[in-house]
Structures are given as structure tokens and as C-alpha cells.
Backbone bond lengths (Angstrom), bond angles and torsions (degrees), N, CA, C in turn:
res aa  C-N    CA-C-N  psi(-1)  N-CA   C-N-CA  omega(-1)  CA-C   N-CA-C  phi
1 X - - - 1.456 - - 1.526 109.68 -
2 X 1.250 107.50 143.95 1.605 115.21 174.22 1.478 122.93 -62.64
3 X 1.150 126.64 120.68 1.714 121.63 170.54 1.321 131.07 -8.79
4 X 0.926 114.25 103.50 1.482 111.59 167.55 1.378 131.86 -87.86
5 X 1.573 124.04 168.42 0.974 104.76 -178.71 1.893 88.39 -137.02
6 X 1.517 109.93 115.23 1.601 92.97 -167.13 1.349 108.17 -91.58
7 X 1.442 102.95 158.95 1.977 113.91 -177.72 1.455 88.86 -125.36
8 X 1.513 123.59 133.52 1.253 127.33 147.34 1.672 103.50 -104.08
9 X 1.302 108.88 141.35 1.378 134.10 171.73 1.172 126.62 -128.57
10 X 1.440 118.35 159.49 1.351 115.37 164.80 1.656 116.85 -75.76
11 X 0.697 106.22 136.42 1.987 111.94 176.81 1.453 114.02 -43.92
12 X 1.414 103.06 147.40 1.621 113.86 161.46 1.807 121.68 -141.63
13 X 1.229 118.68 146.66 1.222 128.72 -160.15 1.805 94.96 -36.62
14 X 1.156 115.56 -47.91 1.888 98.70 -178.04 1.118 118.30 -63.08
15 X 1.441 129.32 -0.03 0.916 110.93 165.94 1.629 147.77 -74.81
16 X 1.302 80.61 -5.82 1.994 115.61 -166.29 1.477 97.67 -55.37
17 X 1.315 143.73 -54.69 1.197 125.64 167.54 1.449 131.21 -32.03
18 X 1.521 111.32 -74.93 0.949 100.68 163.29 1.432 157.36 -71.45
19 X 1.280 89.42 -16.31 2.217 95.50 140.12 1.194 123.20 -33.79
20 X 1.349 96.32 -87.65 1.763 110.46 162.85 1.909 111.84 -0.20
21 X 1.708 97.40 -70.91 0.974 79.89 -174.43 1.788 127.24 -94.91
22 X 1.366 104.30 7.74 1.233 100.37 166.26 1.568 119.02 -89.23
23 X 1.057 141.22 4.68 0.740 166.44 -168.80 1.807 114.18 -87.56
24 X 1.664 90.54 -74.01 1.790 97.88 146.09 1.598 126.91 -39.90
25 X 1.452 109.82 -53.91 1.224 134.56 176.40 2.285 99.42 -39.38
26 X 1.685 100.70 -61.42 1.295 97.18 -169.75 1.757 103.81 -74.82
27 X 1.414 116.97 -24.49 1.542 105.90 -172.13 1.981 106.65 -64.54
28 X 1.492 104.12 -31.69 1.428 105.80 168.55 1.412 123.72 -65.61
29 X 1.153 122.55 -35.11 1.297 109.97 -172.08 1.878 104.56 -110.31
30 X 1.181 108.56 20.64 1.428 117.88 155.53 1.867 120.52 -93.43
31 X 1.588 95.90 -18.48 2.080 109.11 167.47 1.459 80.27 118.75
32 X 1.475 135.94 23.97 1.805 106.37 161.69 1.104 102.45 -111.69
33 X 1.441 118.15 164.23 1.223 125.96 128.15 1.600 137.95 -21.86
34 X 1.333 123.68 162.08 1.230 118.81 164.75 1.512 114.91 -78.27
35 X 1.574 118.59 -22.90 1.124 113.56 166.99 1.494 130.49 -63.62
36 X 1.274 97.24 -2.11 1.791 92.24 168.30 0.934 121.60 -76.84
37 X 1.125 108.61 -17.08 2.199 117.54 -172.94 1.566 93.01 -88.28
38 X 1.727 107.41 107.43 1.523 116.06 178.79 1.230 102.65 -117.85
39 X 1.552 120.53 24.20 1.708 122.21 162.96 1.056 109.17 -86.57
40 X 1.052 122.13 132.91 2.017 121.13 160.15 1.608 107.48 -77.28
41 X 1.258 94.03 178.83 1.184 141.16 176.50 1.642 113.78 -50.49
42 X 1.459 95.03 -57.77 1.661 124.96 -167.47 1.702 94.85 -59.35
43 X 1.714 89.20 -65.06 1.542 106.67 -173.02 1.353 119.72 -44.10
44 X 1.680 119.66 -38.76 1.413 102.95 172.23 1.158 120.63 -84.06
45 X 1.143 130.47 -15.64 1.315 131.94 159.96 1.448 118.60 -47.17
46 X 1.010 119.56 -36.18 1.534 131.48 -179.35 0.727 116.71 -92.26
47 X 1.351 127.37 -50.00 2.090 123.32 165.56 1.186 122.47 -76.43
48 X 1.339 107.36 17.84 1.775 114.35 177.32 1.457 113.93 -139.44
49 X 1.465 115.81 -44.58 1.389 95.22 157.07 1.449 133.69 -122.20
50 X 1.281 133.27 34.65 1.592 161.20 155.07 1.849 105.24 -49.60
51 X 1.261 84.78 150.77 1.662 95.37 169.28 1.855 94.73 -70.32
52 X 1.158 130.52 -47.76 1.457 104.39 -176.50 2.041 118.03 -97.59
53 X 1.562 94.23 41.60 1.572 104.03 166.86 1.186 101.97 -17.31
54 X 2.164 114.84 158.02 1.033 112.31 171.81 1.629 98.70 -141.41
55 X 1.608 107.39 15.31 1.239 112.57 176.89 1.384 103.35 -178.88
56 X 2.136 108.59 161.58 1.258 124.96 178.11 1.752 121.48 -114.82
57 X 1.213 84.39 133.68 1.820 97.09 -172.90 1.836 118.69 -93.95
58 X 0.883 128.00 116.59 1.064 121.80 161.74 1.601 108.23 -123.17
59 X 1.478 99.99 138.92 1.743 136.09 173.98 1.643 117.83 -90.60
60 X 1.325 84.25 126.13 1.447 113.24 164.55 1.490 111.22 -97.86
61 X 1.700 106.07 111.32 1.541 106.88 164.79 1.800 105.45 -129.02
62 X 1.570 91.61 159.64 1.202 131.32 -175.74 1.701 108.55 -89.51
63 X 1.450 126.33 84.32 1.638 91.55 177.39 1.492 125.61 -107.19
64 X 1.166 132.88 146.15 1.397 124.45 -134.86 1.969 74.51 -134.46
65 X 1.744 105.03 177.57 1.354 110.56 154.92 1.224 116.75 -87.04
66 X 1.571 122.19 -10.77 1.252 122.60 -166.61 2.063 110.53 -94.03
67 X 1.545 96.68 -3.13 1.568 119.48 -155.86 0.976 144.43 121.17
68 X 1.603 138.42 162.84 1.316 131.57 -158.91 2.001 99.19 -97.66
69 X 1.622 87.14 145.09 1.518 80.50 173.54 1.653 99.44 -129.08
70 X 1.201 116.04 152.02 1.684 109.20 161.53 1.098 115.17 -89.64
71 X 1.380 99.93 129.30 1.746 124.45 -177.67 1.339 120.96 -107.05
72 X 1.300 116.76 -1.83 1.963 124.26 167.34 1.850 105.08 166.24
73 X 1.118 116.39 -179.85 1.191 138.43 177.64 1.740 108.59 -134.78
74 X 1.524 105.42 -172.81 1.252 128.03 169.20 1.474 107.69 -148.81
75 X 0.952 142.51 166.55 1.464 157.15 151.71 1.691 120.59 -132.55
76 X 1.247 123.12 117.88 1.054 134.30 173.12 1.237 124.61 -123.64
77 X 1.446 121.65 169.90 1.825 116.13 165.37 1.805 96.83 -157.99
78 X 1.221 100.56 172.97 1.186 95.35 158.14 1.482 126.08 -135.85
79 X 1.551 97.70 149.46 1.701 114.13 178.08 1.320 140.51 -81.19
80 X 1.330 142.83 -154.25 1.190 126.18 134.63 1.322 134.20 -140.93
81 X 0.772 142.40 126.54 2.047 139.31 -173.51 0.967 118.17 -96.89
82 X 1.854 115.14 105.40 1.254 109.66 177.26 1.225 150.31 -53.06
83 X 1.448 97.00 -10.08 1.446 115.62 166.71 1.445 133.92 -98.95
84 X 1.257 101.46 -2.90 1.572 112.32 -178.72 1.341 109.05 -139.08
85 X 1.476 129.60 -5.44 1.464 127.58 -172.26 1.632 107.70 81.29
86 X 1.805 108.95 179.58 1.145 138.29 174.34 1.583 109.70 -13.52
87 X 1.309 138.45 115.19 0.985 142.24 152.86 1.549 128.49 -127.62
88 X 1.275 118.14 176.91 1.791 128.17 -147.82 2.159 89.03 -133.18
89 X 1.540 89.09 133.44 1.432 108.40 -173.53 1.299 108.76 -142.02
90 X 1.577 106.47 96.46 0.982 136.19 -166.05 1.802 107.23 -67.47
91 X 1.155 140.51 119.89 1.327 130.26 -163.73 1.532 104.95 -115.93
92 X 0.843 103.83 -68.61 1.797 111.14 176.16 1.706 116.01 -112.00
93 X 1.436 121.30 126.70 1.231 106.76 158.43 2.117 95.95 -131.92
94 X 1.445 110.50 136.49 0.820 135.30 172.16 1.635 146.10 -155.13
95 X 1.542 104.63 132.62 1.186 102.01 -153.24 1.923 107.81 -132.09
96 X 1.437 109.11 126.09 1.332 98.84 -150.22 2.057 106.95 -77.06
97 X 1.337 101.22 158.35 1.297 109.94 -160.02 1.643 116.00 -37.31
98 X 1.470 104.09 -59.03 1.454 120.52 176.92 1.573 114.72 -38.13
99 X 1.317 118.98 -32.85 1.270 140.86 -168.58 1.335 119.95 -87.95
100 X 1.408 106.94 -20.73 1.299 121.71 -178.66 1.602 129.29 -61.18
101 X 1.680 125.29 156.46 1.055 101.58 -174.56 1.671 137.55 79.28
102 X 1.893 108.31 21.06 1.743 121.57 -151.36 1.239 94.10 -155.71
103 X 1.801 116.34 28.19 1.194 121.19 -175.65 1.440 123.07 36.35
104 X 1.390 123.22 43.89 1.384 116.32 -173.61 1.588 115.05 -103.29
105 X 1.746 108.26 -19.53 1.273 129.79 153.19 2.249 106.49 -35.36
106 X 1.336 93.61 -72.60 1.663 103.56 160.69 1.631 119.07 -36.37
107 X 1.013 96.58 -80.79 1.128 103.38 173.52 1.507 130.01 -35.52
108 X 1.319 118.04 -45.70 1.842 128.48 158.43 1.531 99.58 -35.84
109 X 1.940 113.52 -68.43 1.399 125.17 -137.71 2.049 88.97 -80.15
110 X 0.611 105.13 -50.64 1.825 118.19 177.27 1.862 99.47 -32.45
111 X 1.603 110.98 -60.71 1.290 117.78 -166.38 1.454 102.20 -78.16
112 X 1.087 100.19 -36.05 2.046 110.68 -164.87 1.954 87.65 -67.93
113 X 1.230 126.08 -39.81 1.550 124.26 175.73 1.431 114.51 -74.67
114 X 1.206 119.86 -22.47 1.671 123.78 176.31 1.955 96.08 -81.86
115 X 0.845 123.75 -43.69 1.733 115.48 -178.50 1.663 94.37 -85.32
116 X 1.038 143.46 28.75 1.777 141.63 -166.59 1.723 79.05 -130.15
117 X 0.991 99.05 -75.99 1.884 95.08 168.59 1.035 128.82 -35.55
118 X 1.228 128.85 -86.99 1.592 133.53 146.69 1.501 94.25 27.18
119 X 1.505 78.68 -86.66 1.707 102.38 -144.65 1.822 88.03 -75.36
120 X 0.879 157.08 42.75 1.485 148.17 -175.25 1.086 119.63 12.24
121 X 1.281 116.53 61.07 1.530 113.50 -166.62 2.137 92.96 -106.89
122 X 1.373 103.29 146.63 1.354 121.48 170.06 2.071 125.64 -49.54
123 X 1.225 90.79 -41.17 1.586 103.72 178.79 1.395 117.56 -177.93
124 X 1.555 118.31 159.68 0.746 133.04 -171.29 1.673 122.06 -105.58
125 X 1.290 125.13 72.58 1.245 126.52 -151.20 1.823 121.98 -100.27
126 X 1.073 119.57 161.97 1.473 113.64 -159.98 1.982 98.30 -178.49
127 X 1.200 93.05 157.61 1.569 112.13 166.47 1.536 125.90 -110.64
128 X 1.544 122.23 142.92 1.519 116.82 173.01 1.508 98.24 -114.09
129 X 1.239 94.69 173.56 1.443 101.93 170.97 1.397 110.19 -86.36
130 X 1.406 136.06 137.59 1.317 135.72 175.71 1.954 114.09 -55.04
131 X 1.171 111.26 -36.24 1.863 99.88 172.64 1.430 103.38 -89.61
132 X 1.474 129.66 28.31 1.646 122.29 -178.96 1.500 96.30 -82.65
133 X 1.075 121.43 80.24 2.129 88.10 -177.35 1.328 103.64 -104.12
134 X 1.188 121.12 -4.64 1.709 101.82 156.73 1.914 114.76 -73.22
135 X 1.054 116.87 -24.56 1.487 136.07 -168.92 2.130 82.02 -67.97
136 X 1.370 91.77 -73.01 1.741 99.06 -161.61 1.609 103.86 -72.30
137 X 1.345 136.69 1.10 1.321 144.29 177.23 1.874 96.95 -83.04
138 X 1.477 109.50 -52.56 1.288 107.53 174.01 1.454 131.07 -70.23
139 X 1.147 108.64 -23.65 1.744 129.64 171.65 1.250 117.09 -65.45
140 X 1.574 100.29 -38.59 1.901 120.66 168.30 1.739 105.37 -55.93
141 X 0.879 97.06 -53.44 2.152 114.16 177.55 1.765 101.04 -58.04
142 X 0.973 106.09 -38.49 1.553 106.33 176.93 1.525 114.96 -66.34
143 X 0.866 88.18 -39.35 1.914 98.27 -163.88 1.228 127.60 111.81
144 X 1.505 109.98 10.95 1.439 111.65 -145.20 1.765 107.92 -91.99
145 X 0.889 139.93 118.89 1.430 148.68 -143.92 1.700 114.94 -85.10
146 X 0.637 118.56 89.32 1.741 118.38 169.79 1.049 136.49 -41.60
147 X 1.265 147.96 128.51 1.454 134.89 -136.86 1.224 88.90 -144.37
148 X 1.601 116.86 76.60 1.421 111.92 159.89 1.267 155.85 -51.14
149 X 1.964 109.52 -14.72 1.188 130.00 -170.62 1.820 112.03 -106.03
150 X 1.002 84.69 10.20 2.000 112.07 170.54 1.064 105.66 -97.90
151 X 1.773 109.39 133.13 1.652 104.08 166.08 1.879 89.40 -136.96
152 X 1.889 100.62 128.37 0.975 90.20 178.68 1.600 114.92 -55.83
153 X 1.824 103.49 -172.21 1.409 111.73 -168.13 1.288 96.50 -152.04
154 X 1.589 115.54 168.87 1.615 110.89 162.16 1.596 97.39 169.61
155 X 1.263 88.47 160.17 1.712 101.79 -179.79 1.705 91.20 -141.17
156 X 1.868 87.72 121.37 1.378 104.92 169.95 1.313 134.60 -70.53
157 X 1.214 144.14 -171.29 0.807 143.25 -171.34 1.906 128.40 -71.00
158 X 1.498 92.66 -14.20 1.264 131.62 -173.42 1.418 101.22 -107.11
159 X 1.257 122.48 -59.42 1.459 106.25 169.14 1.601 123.78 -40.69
160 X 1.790 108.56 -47.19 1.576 106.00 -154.15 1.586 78.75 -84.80
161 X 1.018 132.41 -32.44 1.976 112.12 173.36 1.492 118.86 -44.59
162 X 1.424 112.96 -61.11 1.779 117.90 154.83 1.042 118.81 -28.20
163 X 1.320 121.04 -80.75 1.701 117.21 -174.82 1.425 95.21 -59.88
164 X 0.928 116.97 -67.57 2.080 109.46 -161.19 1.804 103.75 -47.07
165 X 0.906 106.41 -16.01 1.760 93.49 177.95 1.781 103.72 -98.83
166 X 1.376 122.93 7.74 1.654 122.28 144.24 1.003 127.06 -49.03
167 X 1.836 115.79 143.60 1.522 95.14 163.20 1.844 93.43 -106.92
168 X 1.247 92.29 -169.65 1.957 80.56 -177.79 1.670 76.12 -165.23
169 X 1.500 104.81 132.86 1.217 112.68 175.01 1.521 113.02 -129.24
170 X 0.815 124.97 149.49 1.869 141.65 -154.79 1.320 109.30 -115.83
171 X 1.228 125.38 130.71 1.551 159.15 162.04 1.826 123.97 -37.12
172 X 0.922 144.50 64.47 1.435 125.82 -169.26 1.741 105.21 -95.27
173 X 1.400 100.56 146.10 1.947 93.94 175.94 1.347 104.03 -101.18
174 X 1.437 109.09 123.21 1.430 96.98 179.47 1.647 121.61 -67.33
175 X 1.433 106.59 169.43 1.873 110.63 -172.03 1.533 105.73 -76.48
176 X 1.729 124.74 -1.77 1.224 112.44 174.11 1.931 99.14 -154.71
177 X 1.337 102.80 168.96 1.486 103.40 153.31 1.399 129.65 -58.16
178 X 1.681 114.56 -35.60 1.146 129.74 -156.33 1.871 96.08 -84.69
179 X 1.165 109.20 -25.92 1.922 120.55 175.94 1.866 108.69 -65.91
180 X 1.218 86.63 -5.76 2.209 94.87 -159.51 1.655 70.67 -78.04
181 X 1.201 103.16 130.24 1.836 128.05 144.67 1.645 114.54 -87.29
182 X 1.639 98.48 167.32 1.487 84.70 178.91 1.629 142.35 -93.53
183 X 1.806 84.53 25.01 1.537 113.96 175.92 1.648 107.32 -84.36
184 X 1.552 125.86 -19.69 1.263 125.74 -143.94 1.877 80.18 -108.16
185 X 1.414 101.48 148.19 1.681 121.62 -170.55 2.236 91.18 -120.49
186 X 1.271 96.86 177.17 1.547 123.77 162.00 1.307 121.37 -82.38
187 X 1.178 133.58 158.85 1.423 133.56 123.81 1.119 131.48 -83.98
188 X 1.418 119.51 96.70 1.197 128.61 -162.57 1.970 112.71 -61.30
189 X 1.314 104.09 -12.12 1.556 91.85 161.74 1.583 123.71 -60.91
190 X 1.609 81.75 -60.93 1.838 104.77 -168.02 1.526 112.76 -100.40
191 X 1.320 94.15 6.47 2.055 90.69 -175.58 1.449 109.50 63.27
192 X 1.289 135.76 5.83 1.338 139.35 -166.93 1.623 103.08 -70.63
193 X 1.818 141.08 124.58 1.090 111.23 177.83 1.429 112.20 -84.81
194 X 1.430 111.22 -174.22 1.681 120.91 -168.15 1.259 116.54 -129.18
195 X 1.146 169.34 171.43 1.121 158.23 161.49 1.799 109.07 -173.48
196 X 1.190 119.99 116.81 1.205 159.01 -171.13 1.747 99.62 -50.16
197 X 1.326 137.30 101.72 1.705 109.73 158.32 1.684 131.06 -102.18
198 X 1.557 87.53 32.48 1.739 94.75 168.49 1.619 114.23 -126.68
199 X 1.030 108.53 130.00 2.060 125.72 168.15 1.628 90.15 -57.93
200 X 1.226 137.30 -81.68 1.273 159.35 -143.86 1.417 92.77 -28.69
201 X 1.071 135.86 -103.67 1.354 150.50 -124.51 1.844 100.40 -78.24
202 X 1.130 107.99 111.71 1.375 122.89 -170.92 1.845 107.69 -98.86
203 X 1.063 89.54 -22.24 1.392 84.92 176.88 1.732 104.81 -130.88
204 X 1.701 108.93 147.80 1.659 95.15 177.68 1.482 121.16 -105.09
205 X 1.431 108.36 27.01 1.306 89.13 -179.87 1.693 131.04 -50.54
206 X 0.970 99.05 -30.52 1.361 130.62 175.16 1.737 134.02 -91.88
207 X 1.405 97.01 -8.95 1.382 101.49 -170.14 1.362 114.35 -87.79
208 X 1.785 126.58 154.57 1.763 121.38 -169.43 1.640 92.98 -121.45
209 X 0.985 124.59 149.04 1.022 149.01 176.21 1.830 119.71 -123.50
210 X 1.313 118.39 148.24 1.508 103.73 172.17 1.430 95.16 -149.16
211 X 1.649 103.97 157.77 1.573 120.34 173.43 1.399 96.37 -112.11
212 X 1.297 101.28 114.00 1.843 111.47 -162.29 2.058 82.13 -85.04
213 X 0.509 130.17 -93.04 1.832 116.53 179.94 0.983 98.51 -2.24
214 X 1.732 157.26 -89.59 1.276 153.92 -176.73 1.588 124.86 -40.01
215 X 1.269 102.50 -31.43 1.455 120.06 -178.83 1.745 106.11 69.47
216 X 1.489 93.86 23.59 2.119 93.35 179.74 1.349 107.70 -105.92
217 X 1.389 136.77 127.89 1.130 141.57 136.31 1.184 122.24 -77.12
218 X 2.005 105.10 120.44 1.648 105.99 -179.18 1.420 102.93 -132.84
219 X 1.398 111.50 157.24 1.514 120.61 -163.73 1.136 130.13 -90.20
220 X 1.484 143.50 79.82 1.249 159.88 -116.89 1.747 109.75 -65.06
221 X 1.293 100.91 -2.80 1.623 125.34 178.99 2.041 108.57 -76.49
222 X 1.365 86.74 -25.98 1.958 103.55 -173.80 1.449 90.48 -109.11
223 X 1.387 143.44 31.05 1.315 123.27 175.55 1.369 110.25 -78.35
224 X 1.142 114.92 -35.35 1.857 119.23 171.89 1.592 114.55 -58.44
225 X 1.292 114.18 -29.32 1.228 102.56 171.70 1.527 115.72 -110.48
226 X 1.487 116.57 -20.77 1.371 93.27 169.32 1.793 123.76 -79.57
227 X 1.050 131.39 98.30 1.881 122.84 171.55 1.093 130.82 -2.19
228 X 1.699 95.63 -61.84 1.479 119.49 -170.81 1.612 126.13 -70.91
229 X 1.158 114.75 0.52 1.745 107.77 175.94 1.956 86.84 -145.85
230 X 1.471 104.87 121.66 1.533 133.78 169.87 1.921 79.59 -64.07
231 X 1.840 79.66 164.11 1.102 113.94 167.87 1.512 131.84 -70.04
232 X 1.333 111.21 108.66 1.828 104.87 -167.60 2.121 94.97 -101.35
233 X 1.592 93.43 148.84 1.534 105.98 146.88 1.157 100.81 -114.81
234 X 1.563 93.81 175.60 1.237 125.87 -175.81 1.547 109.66 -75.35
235 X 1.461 104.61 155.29 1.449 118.23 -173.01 1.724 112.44 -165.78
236 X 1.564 103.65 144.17 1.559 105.68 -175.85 1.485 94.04 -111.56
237 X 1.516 85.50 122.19 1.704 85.80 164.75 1.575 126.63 -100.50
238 X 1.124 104.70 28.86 1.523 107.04 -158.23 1.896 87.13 -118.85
């Protein structure tokens, strides 16, 4: 290949095409298909460069005399840690094969730590794939620290449809005995009463309850097996 001369930049809305397809580019040579990439086109355009962005792009180019080619991206956003403040979540870094090997991998993590500064953010965090070991061989060269006692997590797209079609209804203690309606039950541990402040939820498989004296919330789905909290309905207190 002919000399290059590389530019990393921050992203701009034309670039969205060819994201797109580099993007595809990394879901393939990570073992998917292109059908795994179920973002459009539209969508990154909108969560990247919109007044309510939901992430930052930086470009990898190639510049030649003959023209510029794109040679990788980055994707970032940022998070936050309650224990340490403002932090940077590194999502995608990719860099296409031909290109490889021109320290530009460096070059991402170098710049992506100069705007981590900037902005005072705590760390710079991200996931590999466990069979990447050229990926985590270079990360080792970085310095970048492994967090063995983490296991990622996630709820798909199918999960948050499940839960989001719950209702979940909440516990209030009333300010007297004489406030108990005849919807409101005991806690048969502490005698504490309970009283319901949602109509909604007609059925409990799903519904949470708490004995604010105990400070326990339990899920009205285990009432048969837990003893300690009677059976509540629902009730509007409003």
C-alpha cells in the first residue's frame, strides 16, 4: 500500500455512511454477521450528531495523493461512577485490517486520554472479547488494567420489553392506625401496617411491597412463601 499520512479527527454527520459500514466491517470480524448490526443509518445520525447526542465519534483517515480513505473509527460516551465521578466508555475502537499495525490503535487511546483529562473524568473504561488476545496483548502494552472481579451484565432488548411491561406497586405506612383502610394488611413480623398507593396493578404477580420499619422490600409474587408480610391489595390513596 502507498504511504500514508494518518489524520485522526473528531467525527462529522458525513461520516455516518461510512460508519455504518465499518461498523458491519467490525461485527464480521468479531464472528457475526452483518445482521447483527440492527442500528440504522438514521439512528446514528441522531445519537451522534443531534442536540440530544448519545455518543462521540472519532475518525481514522488515510491521506493519500490519490485521496482520503477511512481507515477506523472510535466510539465513545460518557458515564458516571458514583464513587469516583465523571467517566469515559469506550464502545468501539476499530481499525481496518490494511491499516493495521501504524500505531493508530495508540493513537485513538493517547487522544481518547487527552479529552478524559480535559474533561476530568476518573477512567477510561471498555470491554474485549475474551479470545481477542492480540486486542488484550495490546491493552497489556497500554497499561490498561483488568478487572477480574467484574462480570459483564445486560438486559436485551427482550429482557427490558419483559420487565417494562410490569407493573410494580409500592408500600406506604400510613401516619396512623386510624388512616389503615380496609385494603391495608400487617406485617406479621413487626405488626407494622402497610398500605398500597397504587389502583393499577390488579394482579400481584409482579407487585413489591415494603415494611418501611424493616427497611425490606419483598415481592408480592413470594407472599406464599415468605410468613412475614400478609397479603396486600391494592388501594388509592389519593
Amino acid at each position: 500500500m502507498t504511504s500514508c499520512r494518518y489524520v485522526l479527527r473528531k467525527g462529522v454527520p458525513e461520516d455516518v455512511p461510512v460508519l455504518f459500514a465499518m461498523i458491519k466491517e467490525l461485527a464480521v470480524a468479531q464472528g457475526f454477521d452483518e445482521g447483527a448490526v440492527r442500528v440504522t443509518e438514521s439512528e446514528l445520525l441522531k445519537d451522534g450528531f443531534s442536540d440530544s447526542k448519545m455518543f462521540n465519534l472519532l475518525m481514522v483517515e488515510c491521506h493519500q495523493e490519490s485521496g482520503i480513505t477511512p481507515a477506523g473509527y472510535a466510539i465513545y460516551f460518557y458515564t458516571y461512577s458514583t464513587f469516583e465521578g465523571k467517566s469515559v466508555y469506550l464502545e468501539d475502537v476499530y481499525i481496518r485490517s490494511e491499516h493495521r499495525r501504524q500505531e493508530l490503535g495508540t493513537a485513538i487511546f493517547v487522544t481518547l486520554s487527552k479529552i478524559a483529562e480535559t474533561q476530568n473524568c476518573c477512567r477510561i473504561a471498555f470491554s474485549v472479547l475474551d479470545d481477542n488476545v492480540n486486542a488484550k496483548q495490546f491493552y497489556n502494552r497500554l497499561g490498561v488494567i483488568t478487572q477480574r472481579e467484574w462480570i459483564a451484565q445486560k438486559l436485551d432488548k427482550h429482557g427490558i420489553a419483559v420487565l417494562a411491561s410490569k407493573t410494580w406497586v409500592y408500600a406506604v405506612l400510613p401516619t396512623s392506625r386510624d388512616s389503615l383502610s380496609h385494603n391495608g394488611r400487617q406485617c406479621r413480623e413487626c405488626r407494622c401496617f402497610l398500605l398500597l398507593e397504587s389502583p393499577v396493578c390488579k394482579s400481584f404477580a409482579f407487585a413489591v411491597t415494603t415494611c418501611y420499619s424493616r427497611r425490606k422490600r419483598v415481592s408480592t409474587s413470594a407472599v406464599h412463601v415468605c410468613k412475614s408480610i400478609a397479603f396486600l391489595q391494592c388501594h388509592d390513596t389519593h
